[in-house]
Each structure stands twice: as C-alpha cells, then as structure tokens.
N, CA, C and O of each residue as an XYZ file, in Angstrom:
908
protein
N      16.223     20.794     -4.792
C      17.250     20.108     -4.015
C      17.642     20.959     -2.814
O      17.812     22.179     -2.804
N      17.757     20.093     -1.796
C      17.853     21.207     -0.388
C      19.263     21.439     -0.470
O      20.028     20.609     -0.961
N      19.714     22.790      0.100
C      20.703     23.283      0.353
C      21.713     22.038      1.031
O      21.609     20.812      1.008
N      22.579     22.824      1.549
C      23.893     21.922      2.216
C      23.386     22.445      3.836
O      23.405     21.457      4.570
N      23.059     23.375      4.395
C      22.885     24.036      5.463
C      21.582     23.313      6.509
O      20.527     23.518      5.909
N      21.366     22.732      7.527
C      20.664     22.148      7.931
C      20.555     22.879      9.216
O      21.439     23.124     10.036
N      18.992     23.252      9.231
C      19.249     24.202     10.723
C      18.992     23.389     11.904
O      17.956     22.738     12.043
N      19.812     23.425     12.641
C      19.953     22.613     13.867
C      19.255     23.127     15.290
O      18.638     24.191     15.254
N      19.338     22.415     16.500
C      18.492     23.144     17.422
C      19.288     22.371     18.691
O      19.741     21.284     18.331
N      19.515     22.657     19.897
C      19.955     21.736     21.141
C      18.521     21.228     21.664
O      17.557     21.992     21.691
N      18.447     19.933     22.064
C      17.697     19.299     22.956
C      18.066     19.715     24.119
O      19.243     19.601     24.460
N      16.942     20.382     25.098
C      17.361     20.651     26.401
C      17.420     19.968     27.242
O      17.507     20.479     28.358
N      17.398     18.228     27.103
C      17.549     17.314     27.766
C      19.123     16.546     27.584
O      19.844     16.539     28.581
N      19.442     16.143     26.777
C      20.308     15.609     26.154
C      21.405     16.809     26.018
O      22.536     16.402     26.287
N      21.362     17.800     25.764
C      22.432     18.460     25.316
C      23.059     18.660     24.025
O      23.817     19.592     23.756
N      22.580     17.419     22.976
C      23.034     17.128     21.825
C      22.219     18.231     20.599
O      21.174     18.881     20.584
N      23.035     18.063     19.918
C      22.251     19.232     18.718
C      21.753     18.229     17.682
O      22.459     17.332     17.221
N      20.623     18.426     17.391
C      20.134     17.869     16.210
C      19.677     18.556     15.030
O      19.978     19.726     15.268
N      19.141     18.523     13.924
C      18.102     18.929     12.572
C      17.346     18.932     13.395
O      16.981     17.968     14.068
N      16.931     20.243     13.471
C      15.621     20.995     13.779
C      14.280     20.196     13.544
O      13.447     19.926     14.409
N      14.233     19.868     12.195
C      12.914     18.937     11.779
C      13.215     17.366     12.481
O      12.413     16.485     12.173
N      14.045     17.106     13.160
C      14.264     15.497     13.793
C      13.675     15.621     14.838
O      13.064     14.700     15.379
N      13.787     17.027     15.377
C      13.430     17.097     17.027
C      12.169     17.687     17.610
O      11.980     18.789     17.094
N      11.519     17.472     18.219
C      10.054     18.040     19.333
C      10.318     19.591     19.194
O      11.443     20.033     18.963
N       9.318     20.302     19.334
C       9.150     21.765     19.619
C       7.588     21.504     20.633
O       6.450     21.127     20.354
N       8.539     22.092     22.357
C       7.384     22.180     23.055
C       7.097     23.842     23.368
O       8.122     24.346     23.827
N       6.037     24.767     23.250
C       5.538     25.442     23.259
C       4.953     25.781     25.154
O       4.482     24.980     25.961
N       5.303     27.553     25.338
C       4.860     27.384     26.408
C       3.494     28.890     26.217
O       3.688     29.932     25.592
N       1.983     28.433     27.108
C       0.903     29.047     25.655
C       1.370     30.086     27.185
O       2.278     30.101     28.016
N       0.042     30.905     26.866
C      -0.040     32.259     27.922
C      -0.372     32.094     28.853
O       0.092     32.884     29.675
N      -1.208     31.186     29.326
C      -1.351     31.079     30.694
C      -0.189     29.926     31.569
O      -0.470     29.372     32.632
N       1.152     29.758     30.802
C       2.024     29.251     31.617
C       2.224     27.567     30.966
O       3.346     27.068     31.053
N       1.526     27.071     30.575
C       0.912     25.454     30.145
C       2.183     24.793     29.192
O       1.779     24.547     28.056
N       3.128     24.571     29.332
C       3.573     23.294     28.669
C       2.836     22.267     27.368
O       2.392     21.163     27.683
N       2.782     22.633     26.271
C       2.447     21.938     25.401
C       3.145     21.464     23.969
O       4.111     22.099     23.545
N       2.735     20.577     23.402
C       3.943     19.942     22.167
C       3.401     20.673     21.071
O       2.182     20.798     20.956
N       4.217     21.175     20.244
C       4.237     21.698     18.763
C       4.791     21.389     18.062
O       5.653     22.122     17.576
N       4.575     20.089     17.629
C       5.416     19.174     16.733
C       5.027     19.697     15.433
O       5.433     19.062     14.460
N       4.409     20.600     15.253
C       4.652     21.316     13.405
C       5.567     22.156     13.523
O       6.109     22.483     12.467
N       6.147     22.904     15.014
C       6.776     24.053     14.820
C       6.276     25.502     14.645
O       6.986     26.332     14.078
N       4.962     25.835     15.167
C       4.627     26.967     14.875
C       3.923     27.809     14.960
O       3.536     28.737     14.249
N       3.629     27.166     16.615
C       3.132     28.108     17.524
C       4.027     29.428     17.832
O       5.229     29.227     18.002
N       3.656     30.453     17.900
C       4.552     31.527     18.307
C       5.207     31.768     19.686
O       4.959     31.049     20.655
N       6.213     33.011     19.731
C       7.077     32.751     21.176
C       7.864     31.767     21.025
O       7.834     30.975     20.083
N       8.826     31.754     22.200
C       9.702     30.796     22.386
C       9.546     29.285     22.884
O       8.783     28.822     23.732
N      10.631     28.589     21.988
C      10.597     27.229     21.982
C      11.669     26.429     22.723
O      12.783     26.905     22.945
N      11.326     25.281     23.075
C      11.916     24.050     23.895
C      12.417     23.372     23.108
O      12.053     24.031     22.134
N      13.186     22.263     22.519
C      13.467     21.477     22.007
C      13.958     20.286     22.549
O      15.027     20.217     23.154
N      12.885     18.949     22.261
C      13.685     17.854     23.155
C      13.886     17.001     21.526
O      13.452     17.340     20.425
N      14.678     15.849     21.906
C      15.311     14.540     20.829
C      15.024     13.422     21.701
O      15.171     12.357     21.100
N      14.600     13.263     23.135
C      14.804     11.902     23.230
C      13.363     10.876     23.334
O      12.283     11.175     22.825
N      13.550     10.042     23.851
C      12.260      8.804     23.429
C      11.145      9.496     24.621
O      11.391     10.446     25.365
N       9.961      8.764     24.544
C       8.368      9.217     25.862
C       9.582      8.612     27.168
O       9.998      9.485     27.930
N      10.054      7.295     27.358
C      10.682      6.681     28.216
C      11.257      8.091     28.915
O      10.732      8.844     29.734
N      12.462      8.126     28.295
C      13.424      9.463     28.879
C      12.784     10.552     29.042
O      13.400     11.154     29.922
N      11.719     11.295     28.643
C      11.175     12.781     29.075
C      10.468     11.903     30.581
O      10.786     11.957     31.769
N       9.661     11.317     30.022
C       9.337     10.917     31.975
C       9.567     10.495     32.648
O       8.855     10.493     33.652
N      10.649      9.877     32.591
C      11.800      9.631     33.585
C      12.305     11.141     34.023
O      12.377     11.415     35.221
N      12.597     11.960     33.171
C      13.431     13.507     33.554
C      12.234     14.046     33.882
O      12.637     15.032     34.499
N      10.835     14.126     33.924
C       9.431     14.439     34.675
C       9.664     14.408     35.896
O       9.582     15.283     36.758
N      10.046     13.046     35.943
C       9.710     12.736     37.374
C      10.624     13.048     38.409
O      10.335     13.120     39.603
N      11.911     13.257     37.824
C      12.856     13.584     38.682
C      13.304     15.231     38.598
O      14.417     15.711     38.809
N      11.866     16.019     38.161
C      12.179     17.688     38.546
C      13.248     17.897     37.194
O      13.453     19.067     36.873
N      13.905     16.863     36.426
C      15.085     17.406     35.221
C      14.387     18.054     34.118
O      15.166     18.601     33.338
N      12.740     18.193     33.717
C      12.748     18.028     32.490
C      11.912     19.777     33.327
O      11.768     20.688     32.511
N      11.528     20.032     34.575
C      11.197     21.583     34.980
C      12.229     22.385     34.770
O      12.230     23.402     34.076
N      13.389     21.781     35.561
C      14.524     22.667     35.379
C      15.314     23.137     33.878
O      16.059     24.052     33.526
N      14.747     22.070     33.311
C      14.967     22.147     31.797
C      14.622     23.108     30.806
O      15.119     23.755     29.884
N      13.319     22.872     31.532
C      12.279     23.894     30.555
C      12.231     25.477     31.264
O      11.899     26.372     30.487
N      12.450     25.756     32.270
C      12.464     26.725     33.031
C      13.577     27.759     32.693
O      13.374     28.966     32.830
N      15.091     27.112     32.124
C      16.251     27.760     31.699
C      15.762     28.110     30.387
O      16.112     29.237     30.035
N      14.928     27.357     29.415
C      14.792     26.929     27.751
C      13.901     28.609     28.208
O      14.627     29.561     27.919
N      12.773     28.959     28.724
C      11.522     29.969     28.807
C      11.924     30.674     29.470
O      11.296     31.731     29.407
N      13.347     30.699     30.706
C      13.565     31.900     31.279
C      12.586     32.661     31.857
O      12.271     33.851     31.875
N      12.064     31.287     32.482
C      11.053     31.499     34.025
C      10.717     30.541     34.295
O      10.884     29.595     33.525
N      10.008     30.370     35.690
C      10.127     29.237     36.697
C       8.572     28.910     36.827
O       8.246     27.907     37.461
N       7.428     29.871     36.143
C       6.062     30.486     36.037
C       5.812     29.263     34.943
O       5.722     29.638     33.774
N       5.737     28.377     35.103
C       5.063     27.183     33.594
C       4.657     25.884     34.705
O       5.205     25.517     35.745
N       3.623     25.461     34.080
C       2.965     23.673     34.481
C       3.063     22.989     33.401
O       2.682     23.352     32.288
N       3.645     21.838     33.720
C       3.931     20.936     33.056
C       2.780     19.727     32.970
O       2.624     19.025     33.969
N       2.177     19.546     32.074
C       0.903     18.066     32.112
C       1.530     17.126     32.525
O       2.625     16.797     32.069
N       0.850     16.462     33.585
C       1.199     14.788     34.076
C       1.465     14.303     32.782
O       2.555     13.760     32.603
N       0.806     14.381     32.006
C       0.393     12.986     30.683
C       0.960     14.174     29.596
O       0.146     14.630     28.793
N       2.337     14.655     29.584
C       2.600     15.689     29.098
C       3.743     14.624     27.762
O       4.363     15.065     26.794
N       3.655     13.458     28.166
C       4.353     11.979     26.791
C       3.616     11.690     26.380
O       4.004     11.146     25.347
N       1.963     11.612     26.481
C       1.213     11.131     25.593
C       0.497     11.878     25.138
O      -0.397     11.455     24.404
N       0.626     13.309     25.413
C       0.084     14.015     24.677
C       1.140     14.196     22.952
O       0.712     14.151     21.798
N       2.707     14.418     23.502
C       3.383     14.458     22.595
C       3.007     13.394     21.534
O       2.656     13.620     20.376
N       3.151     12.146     22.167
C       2.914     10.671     20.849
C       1.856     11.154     20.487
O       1.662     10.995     19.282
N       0.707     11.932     21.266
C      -0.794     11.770     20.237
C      -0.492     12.674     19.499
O      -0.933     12.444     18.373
N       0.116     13.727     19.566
C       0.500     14.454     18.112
C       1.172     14.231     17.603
O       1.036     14.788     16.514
N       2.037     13.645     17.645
C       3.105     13.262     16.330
C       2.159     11.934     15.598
O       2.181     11.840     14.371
N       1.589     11.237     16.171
C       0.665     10.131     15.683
C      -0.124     10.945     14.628
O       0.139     10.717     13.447
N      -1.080     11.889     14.935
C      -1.779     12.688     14.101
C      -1.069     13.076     12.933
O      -1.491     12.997     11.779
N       0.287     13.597     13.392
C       0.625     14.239     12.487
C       1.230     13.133     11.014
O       1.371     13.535      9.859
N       1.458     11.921     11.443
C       2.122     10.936     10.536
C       0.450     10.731      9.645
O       0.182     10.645      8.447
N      -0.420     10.711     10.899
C      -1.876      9.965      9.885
C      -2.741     11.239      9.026
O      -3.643     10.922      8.250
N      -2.372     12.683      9.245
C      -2.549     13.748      8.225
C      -1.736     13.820      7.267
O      -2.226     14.271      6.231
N      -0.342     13.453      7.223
C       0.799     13.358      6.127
C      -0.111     12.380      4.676
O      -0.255     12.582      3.471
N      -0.670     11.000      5.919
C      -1.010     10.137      4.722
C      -2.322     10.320      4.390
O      -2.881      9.681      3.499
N      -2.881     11.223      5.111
C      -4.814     11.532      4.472
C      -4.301     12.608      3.366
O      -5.075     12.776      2.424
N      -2.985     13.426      3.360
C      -2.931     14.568      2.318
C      -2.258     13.855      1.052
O      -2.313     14.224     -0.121
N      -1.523     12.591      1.661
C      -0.850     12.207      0.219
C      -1.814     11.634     -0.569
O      -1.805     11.733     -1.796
N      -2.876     10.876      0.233
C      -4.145     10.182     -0.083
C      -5.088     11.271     -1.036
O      -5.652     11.054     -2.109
N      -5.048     12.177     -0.440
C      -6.008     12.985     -1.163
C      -5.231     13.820     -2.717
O      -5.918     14.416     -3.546
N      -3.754     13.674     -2.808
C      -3.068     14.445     -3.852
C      -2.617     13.215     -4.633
O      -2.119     13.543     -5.710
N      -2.641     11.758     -4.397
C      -2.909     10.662     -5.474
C      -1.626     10.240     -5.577
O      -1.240      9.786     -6.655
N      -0.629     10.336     -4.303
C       0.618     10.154     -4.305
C       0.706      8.680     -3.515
O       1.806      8.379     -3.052
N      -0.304      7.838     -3.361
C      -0.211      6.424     -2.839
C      -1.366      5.561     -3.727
O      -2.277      5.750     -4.533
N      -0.657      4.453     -2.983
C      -1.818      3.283     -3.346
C      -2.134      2.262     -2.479
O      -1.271      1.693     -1.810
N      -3.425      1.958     -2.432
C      -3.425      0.561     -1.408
C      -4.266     -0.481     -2.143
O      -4.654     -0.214     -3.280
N      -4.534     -1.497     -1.648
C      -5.178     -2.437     -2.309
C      -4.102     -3.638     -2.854
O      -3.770     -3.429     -4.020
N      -3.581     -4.670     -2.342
C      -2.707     -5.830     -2.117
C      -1.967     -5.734     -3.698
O      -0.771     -5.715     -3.988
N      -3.056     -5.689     -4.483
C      -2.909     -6.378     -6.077
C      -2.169     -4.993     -7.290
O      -1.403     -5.051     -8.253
N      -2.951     -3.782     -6.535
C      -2.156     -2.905     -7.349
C      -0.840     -2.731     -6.695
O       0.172     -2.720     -7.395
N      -0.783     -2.620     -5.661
C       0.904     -2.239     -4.669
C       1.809     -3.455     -5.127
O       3.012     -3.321     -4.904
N       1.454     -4.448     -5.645
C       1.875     -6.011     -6.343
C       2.412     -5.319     -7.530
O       3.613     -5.055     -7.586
N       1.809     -5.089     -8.237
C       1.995     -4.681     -9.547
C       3.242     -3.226     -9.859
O       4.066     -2.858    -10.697
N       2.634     -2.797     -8.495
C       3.539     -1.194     -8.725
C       4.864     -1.241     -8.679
O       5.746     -0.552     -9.191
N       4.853     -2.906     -7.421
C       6.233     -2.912     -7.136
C       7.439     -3.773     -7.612
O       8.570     -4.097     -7.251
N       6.368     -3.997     -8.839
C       7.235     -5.131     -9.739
C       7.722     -4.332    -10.765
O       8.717     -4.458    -11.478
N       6.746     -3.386    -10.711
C       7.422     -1.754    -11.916
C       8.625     -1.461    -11.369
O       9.638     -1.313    -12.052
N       8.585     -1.344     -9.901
C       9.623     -0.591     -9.682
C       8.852      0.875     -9.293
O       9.554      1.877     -9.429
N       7.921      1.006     -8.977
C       7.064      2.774     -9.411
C       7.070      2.802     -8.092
O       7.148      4.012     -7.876
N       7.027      2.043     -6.613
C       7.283      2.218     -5.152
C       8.087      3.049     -4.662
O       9.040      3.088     -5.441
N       8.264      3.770     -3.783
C       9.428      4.657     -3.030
C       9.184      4.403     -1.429
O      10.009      4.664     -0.554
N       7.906      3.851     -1.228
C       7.539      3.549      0.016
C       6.900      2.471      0.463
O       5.789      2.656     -0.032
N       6.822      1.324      1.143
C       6.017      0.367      1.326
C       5.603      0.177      2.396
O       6.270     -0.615      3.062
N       4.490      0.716      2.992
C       3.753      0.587      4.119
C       3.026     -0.816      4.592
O       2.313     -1.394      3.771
N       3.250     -1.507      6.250
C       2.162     -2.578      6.171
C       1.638     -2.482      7.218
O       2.549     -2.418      8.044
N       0.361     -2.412      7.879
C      -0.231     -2.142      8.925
C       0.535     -2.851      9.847
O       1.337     -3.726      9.520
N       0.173     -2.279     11.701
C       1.162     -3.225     12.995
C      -0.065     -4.566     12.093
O       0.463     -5.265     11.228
N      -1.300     -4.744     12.335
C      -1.893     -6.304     11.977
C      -2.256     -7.111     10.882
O      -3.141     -7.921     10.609
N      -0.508     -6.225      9.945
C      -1.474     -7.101      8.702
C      -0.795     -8.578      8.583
O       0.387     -8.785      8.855
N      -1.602     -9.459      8.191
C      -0.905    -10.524      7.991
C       0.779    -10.742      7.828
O       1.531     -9.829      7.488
N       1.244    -12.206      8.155
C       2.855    -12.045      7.721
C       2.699    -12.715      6.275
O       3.726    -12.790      5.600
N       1.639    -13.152      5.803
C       1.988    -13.786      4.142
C       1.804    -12.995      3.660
O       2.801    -12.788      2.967
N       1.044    -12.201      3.487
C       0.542    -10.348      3.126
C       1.835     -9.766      2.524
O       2.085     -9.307      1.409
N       2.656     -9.958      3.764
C       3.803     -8.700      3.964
C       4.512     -9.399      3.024
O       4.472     -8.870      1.912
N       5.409    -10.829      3.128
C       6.370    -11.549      2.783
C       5.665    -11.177      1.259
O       6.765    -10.854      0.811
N       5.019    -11.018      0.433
C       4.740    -11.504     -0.418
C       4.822    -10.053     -1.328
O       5.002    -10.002     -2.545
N       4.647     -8.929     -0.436
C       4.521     -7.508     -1.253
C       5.665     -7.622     -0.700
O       6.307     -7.314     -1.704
N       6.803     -7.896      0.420
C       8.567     -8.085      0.485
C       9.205     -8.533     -0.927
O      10.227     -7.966     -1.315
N       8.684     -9.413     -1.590
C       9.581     -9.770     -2.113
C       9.314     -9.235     -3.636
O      10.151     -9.060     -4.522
N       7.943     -9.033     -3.675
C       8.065     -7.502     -4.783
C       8.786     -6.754     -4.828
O       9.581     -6.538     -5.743
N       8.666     -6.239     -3.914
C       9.582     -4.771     -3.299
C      10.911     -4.833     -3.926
O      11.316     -3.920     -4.647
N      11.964     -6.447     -3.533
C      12.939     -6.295     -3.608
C      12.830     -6.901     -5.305
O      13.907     -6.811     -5.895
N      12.045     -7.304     -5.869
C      12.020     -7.737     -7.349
C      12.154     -6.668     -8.336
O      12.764     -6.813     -9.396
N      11.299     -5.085     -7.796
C      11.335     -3.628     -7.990
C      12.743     -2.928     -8.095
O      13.281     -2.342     -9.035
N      13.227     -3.235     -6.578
C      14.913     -3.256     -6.288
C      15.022     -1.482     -6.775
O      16.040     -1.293     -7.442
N      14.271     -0.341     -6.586
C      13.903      0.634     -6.758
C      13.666      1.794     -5.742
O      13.709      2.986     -6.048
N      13.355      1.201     -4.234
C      12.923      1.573     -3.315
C      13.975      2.725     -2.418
O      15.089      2.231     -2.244
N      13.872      3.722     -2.004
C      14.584      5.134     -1.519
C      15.248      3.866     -0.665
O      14.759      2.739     -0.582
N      16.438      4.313     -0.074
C      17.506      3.535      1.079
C      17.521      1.640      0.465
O      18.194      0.860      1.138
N      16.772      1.103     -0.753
C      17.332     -0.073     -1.095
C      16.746     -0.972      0.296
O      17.588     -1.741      0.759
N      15.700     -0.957      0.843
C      15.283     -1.839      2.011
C      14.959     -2.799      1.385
O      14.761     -2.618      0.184
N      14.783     -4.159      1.939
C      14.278     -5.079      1.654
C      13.087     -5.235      2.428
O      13.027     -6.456      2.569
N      12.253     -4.812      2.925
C      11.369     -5.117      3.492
C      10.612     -3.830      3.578
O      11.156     -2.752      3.819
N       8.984     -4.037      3.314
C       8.352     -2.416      3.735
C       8.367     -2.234      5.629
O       8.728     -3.043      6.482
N       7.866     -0.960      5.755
C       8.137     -0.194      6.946
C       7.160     -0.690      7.503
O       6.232     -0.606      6.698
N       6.700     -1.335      8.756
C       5.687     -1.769      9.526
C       5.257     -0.409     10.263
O       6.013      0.067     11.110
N       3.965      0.257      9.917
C       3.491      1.398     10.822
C       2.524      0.850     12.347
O       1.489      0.192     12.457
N       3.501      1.526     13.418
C       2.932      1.474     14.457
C       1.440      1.478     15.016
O       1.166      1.440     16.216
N       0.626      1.523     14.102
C      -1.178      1.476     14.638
C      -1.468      0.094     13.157
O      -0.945      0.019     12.045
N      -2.474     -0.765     13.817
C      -3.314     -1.254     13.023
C      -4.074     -0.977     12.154
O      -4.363      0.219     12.157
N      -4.676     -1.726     11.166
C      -5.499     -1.374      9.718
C      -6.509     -0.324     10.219
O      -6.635      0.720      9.580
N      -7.197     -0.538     11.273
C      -8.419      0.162     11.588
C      -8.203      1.924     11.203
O      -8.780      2.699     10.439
N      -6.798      2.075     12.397
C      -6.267      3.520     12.139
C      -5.640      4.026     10.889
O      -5.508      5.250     10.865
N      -5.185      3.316      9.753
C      -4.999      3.392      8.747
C      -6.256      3.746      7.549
O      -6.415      4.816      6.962
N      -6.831      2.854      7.451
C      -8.277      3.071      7.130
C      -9.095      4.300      7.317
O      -9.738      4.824      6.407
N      -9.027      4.844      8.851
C      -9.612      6.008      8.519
C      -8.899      7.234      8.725
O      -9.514      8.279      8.936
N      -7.661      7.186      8.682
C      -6.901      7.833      8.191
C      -6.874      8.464      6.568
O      -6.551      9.577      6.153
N      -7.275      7.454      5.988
C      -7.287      7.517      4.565
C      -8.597      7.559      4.114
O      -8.916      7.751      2.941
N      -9.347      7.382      5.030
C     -10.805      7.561      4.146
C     -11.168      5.756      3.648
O     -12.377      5.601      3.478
N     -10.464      4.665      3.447
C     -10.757      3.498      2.772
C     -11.103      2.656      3.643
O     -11.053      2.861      4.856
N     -11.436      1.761      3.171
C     -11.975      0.404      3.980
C     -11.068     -0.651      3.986
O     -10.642     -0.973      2.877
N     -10.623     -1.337      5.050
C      -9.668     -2.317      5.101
C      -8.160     -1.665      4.280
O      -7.805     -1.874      3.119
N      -7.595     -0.979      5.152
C      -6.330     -0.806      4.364
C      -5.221     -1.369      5.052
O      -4.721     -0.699      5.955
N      -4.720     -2.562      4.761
C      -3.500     -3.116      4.956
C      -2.221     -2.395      4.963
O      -1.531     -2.117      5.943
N      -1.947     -2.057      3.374
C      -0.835     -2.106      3.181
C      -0.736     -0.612      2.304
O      -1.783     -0.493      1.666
N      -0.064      0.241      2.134
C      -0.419      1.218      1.787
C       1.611      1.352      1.064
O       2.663      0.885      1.500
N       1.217      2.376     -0.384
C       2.664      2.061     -1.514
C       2.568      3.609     -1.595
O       1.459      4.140     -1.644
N       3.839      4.427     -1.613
C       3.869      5.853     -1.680
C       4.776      5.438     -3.218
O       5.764      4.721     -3.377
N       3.822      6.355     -4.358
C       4.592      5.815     -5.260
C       5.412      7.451     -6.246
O       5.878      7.478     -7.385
N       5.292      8.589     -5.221
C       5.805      9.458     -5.428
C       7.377      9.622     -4.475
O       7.230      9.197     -3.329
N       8.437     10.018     -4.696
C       9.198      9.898     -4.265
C       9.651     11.174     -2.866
O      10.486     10.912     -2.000
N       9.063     12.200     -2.928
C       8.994     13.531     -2.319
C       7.857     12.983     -1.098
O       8.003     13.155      0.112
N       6.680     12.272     -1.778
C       5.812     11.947     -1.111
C       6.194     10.794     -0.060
O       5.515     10.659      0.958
N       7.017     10.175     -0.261
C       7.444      9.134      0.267
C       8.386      8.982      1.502
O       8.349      8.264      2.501
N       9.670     10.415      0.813
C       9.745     11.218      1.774
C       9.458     11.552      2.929
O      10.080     11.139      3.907
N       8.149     12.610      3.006
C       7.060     13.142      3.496
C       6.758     12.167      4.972
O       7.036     12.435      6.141
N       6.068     10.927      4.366
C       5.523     10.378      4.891
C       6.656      9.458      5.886
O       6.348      9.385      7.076
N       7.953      8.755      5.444
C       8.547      8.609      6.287
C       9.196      9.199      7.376
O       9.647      8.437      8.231
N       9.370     10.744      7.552
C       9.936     11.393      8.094
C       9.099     11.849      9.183
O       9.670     12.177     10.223
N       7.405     11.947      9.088
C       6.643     11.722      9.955
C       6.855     10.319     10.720
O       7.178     10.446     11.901
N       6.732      9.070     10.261
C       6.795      8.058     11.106
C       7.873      7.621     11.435
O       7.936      6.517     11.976
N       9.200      8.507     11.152
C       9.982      8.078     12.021
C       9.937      9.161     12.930
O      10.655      8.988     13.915
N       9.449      9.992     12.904
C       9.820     10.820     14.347
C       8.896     10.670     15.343
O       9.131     11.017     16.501
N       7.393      9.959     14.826
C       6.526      8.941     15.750
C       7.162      7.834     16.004
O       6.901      7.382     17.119
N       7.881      7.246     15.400
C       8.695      5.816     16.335
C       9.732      6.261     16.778
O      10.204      5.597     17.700
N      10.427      7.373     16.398
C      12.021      7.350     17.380
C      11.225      7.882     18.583
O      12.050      7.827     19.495
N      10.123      8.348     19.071
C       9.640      9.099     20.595
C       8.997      7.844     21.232
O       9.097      7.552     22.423
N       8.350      7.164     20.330
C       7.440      5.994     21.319
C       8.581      4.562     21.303
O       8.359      3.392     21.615
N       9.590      5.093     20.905
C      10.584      3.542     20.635
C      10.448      2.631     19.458
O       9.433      2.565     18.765
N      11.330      2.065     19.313
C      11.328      1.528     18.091
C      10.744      0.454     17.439
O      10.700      0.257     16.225
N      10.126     -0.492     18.685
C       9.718     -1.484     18.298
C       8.412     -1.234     18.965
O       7.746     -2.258     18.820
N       7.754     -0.354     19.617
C       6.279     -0.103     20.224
C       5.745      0.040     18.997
O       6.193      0.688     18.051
N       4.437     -0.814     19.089
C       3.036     -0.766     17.995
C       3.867     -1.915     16.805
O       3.544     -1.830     15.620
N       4.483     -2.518     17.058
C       5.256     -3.300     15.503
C       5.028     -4.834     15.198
O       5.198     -5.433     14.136
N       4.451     -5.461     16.836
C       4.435     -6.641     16.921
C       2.879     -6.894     15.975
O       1.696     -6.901     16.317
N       3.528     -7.071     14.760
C       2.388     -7.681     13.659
C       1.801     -8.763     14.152
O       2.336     -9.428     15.039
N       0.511     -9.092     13.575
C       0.371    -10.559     14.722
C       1.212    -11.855     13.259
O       1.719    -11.923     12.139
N       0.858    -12.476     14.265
C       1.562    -14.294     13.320
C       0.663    -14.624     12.282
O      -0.544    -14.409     12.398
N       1.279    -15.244     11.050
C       0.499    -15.466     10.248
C      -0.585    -17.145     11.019
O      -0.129    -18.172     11.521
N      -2.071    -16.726     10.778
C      -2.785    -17.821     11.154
C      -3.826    -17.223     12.568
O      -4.909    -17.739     12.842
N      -3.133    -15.899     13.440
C      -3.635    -15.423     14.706
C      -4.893    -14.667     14.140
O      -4.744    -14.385     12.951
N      -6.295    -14.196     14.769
C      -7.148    -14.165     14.755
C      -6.687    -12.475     13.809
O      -5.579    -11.958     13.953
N      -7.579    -11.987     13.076
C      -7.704    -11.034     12.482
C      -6.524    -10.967     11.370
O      -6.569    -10.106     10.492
N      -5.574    -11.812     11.434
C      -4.393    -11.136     10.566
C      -4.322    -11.904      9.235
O      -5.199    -11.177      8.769
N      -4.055    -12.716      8.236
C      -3.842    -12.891      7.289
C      -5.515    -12.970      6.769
O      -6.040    -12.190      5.975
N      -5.855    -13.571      7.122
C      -7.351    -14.294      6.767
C      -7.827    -13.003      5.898
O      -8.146    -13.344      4.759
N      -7.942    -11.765      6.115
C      -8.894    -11.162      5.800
C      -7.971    -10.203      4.581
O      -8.399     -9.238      3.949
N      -6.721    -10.766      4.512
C      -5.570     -9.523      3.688
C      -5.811     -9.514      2.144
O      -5.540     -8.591      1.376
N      -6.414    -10.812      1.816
C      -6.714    -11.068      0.329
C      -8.315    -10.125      0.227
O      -8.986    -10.376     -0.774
N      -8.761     -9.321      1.000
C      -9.920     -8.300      0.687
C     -10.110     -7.247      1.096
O     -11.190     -6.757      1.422
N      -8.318     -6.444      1.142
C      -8.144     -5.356      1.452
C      -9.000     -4.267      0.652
O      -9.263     -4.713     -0.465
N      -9.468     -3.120      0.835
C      -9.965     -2.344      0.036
C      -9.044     -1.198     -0.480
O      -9.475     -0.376     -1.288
C-alpha cells in the first residue's frame, strides 16, 4: 500500500504542481537536444510539463515553451525538435502498448469476446479495454457484463475505449484480431490505466476514440472472431 506522501513536481508551463508520475519528464541529452523521458530516467536534469500536445505547441511557437525550458536547464545552449509533440505522444503511446505486451506476457489479461464475457460476469475484471474500431454491439454487450460484474476499480459502467485501433493492439500483444482486451489483475489494471491516461490527457481526450458505428465497414462484422 503506497504511502500518504506523493512526490510532486511543477510543470514549467502551467506553473501548477502535479504527482510526479501524472506529468512529462523532458530530458536535455549532451549535445544540447530537447527530448521526452516519459519513464523518468534519463540522467541530469529534468523539465516537467502537465499540459495537452495542443498547449506545448502553441507555447513552441510563441518562444514560451524556450524560455521555459532554458530557466528549467539553466542555459539558453538547447534545440528544441519542430515535431518535439509527436515525438512526446509517440512515447507515451509506446509506453501504454509495452505496459500491455508485459501484462500480456505475465498472464494478467484476457482477450477473446467470450472469455472477457465470462470473466465479467464473475466479476474477476478490474479493467475493460475496447479497441478506437471495435464494433458498438461488441462493446454494449461486454458494457453490460461489466456492470452485471458491478466489480470494476472506480465502479464505471462502461470499458475504457483505447485510442489506436485493433491492428495496434494486436501487435502489441502478440495476438490476432484483438478487440477487446480484460485486465483481470487489479495492480495490473492499475498499471495499464495510468499509462493510457497519461497518453490521452497529452493527445486530448477524445483524439483516437471515435469508434466507428455499429454496421460501418470493418467494425462489428468481424468482432464475433476476435482472436
């Protein structure tokens, strides 16, 4: 059980203090370069931002996020990458789809429509994952498991829609056709949400979510032969 003590950090954009683990760690390497260390642990001194891709390049563009970083490193000697927001999302992306290749590989999930059905009528769920394209009868239908389970960490009624499609899920995990994916360890579940929310609080909240409609080309049709 974690302590009471939560180590905090200032965003040098915002000003606001957050949990250390909520917020970006950008890294500045030796030859001057601006880069994201969203594990935390590159050596030397660190940056800390909290806010969305929107707001860092907006403060890019207007010289706020140099002057920012220049006070944070205590020198004026650093380059900042043009594409210095999508490099961030591509690592925090990575880092949500290694969370679930390690839970995958330590036997702390499940996918496959019929067992995540079953798990979540146990009640044995802590997490309910559904691809951005998996069907909406798919979802509605492991939804109302979920809440039949009535078991689930925060009591949601609905599983978490992850921002990339089956494809990136799939080989993320090593499986074929993975829809819908059930964290049925609770630590693990954890784990894995705390990665994808700190990939959706940076790319926004509703980017990558628009599931398609039940009936639109690729989406329900194929959910009854998830692997």
């Amino acid at each position: 059980m974690r302590g009471s003590h939560v180590a905090e950090r200032k965003c040098i954009l915002s000003g606001e203090h957050e949990a250390r683990d909520d917020l970006i760690r950008l890294a500045l390497g030796p030859d001057g370069q601006v880069a994201p260390d969203v594990r935390a642990k590159a050596p030397g001194r660190g940056a800390w931002i909290g806010v969305d891709r929107r707001t860092l390049e907006a403060a890019q563009a207007k010289g706020k996020l140099k002057a920012a970083l220049s006070r944070a490193f205590k020198t004026g000697d650093l380059v900042i990458p043009a594409d210095l927001g999508a490099r961030i999302e591509g690592a925090l992306r990575q880092a949500a789809l290694d969370r679930l290749g390690l839970e995958a590989r330590a036997g702390t999930l499940l996918t496959g429509s019929e067992k995540i059905e079953v798990a979540l009528r146990r009640g044995a769920v802590h997490l309910l994952i559904h691809a951005a394209d998996a069907g909406e009868d798919g979802n509605r239908k492991l939804d109302q498991a979920l809440r039949v389970g009535a078991r689930v960490d925060g009591g949601e009624a609905q599983g978490l829609v992850f921002p990339a499609e089956r494809a990136i899920l799939s080989l993320a995990l090593g499986r074929q056709n993975v829809v819908h994916v059930a964290l049925i360890d609770p630590a693990a579940a954890s784990r894995v949400r705390h990665a994808i929310d700190r990939w959706r609080a940076f790319i926004g909240p509703d980017e990558g979510l628009s599931a398609r409609p039940a009936g639109a080309p690729g989406a329900s049709a194929v959910d009854g032969y998830e692997g």
